[in-house]
C-alpha atoms as an extended CHARMM CRD file, in Angstrom:
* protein
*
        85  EXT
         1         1  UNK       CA             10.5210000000       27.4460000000        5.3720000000  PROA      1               0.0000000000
         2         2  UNK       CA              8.0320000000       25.3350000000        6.9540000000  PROA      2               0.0000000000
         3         3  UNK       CA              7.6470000000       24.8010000000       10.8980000000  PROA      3               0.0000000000
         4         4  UNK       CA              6.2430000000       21.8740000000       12.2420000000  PROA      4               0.0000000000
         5         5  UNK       CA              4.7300000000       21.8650000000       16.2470000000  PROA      5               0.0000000000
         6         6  UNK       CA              5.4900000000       18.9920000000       18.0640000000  PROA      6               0.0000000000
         7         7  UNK       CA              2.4330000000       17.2070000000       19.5770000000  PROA      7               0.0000000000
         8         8  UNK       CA              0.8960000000       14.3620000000       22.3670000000  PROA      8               0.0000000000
         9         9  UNK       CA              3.3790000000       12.0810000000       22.0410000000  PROA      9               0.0000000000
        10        10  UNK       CA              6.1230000000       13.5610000000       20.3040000000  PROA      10              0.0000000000
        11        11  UNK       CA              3.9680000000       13.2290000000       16.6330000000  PROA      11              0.0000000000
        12        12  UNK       CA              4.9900000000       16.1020000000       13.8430000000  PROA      12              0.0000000000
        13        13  UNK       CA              3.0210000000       16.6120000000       10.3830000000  PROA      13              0.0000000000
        14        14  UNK       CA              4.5560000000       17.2790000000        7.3510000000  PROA      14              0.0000000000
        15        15  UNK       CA              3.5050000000       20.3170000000        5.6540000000  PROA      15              0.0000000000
        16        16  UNK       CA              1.4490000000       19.2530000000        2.5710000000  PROA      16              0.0000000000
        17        17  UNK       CA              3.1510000000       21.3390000000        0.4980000000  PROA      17              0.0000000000
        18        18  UNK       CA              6.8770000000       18.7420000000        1.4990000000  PROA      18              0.0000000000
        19        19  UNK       CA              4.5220000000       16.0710000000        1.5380000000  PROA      19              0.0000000000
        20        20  UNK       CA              3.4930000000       17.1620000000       -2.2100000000  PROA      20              0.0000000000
        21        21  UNK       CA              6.8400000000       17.6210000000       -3.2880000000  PROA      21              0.0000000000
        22        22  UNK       CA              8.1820000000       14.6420000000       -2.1010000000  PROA      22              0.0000000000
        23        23  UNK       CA              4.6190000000       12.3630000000       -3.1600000000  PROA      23              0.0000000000
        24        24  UNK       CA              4.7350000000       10.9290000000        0.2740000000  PROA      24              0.0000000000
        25        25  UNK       CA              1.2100000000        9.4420000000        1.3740000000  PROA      25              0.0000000000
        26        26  UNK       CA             -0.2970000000        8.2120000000        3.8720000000  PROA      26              0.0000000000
        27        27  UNK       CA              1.0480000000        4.5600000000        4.8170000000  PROA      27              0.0000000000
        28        28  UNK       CA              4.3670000000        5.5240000000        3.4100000000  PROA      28              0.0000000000
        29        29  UNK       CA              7.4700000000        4.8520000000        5.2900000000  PROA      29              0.0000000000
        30        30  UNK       CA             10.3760000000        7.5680000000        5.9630000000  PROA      30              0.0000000000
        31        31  UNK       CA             14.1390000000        6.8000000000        6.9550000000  PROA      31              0.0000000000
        32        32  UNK       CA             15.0080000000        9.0330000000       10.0770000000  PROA      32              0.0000000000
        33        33  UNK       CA             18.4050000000        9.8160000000       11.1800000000  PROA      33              0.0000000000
        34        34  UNK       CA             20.8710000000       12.8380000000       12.4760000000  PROA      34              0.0000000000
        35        35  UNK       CA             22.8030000000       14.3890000000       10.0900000000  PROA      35              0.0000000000
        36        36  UNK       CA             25.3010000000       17.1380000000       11.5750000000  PROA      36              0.0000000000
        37        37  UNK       CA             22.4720000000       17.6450000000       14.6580000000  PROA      37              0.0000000000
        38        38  UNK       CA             19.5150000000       17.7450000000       12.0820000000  PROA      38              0.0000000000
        39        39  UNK       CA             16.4560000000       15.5930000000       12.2090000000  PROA      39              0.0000000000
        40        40  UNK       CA             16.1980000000       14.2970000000        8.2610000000  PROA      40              0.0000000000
        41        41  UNK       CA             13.6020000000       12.0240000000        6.9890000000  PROA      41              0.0000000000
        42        42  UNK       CA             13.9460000000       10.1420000000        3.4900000000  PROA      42              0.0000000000
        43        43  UNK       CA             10.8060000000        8.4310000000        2.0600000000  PROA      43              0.0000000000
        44        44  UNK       CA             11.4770000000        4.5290000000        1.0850000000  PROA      44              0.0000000000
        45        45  UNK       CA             10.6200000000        2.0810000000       -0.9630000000  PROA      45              0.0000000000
        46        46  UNK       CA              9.4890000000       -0.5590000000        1.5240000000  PROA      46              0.0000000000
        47        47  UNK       CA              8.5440000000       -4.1790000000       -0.0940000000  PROA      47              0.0000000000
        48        48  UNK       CA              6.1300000000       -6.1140000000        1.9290000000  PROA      48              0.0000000000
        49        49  UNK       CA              6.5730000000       -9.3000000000        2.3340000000  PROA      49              0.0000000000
        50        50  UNK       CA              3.5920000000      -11.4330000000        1.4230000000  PROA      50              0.0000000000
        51        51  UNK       CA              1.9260000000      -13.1550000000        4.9080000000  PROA      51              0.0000000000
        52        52  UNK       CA             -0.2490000000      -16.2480000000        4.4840000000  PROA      52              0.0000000000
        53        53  UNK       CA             -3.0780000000      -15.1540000000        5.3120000000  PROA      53              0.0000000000
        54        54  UNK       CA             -3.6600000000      -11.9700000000        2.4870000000  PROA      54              0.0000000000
        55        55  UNK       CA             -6.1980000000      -10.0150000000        2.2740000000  PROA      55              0.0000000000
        56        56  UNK       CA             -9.3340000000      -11.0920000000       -0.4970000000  PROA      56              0.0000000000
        57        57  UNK       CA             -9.0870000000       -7.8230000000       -1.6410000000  PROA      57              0.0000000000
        58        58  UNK       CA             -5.6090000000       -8.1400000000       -2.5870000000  PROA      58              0.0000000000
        59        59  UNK       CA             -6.8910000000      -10.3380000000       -5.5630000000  PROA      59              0.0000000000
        60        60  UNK       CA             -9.8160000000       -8.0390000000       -7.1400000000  PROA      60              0.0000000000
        61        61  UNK       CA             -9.0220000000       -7.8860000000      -10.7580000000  PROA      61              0.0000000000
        62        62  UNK       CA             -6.6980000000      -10.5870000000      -10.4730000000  PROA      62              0.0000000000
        63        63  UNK       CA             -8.4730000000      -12.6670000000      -13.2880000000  PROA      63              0.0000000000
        64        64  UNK       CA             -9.4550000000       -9.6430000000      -15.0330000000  PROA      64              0.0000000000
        65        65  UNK       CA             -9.6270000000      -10.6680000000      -19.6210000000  PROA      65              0.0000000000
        66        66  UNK       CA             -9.3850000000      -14.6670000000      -18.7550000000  PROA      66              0.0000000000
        67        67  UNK       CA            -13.0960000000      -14.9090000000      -19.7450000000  PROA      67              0.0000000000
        68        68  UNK       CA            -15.0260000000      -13.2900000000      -22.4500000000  PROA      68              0.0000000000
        69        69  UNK       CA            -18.5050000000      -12.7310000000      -20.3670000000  PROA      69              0.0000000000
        70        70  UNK       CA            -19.8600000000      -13.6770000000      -16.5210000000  PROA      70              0.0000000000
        71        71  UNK       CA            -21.5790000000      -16.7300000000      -18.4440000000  PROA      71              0.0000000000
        72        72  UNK       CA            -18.3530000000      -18.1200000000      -19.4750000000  PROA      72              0.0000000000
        73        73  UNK       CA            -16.6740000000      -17.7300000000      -16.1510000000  PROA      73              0.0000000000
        74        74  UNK       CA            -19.3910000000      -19.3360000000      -14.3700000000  PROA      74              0.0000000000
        75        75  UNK       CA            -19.6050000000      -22.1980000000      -16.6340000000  PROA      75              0.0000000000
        76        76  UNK       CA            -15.6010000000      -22.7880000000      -15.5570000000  PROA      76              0.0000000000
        77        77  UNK       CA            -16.2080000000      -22.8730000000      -12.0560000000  PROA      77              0.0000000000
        78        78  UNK       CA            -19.2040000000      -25.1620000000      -12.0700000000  PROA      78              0.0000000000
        79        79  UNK       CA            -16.9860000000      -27.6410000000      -14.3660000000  PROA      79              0.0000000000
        80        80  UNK       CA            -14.3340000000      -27.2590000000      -11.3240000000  PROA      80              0.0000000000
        81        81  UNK       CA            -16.7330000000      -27.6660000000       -8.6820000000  PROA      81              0.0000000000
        82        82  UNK       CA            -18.0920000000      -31.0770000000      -10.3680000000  PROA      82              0.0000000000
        83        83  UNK       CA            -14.3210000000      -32.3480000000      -10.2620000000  PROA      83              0.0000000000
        84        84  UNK       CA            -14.3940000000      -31.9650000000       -6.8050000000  PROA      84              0.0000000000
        85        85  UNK       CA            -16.9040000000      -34.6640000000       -6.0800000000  PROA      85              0.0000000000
């Protein structure tokens, strides 16, 4: 059995060893509820939805195998960028 203190505003951590069992991370979200006067939390599967405005990072790798070197890719985007004028 595992006890858990609560803390400053009413925060708990999960033991590692639930957190390893269960592969919850950091970021994850849990379901809470009462079941017969018991606190339970179930991890979910949470889709974000994608905002406008993403994050740059969010497409690293994206192009990843559409060119065969760096020369080849930057030939492609100078032939783009002449279109453009």
């Amino acid at each position: 059995m595992s006890y858990v203190q609560v803390k400053q505003k009413y925060q708990i951590t999960i033991p590692a060893i639930l957190r390893n069992q269960l592969g919850i991370h950091e970021g994850d979200t849990l379901d809470a509820r009462i079941e017969q006067g018991h606190i339970v939390f179930t991890p979910q599967e949470i889709i974000k939805k994608e905002t406008k405005k993403s994050k740059l990072s969010s497409y690293l790798g994206a192009g990843k195998g559409l060119f065969s070197s760096p020369e080849e890719a930057n030939n492609f985007i100078r032939k783009e960028r002449e279109l453009w004028d």
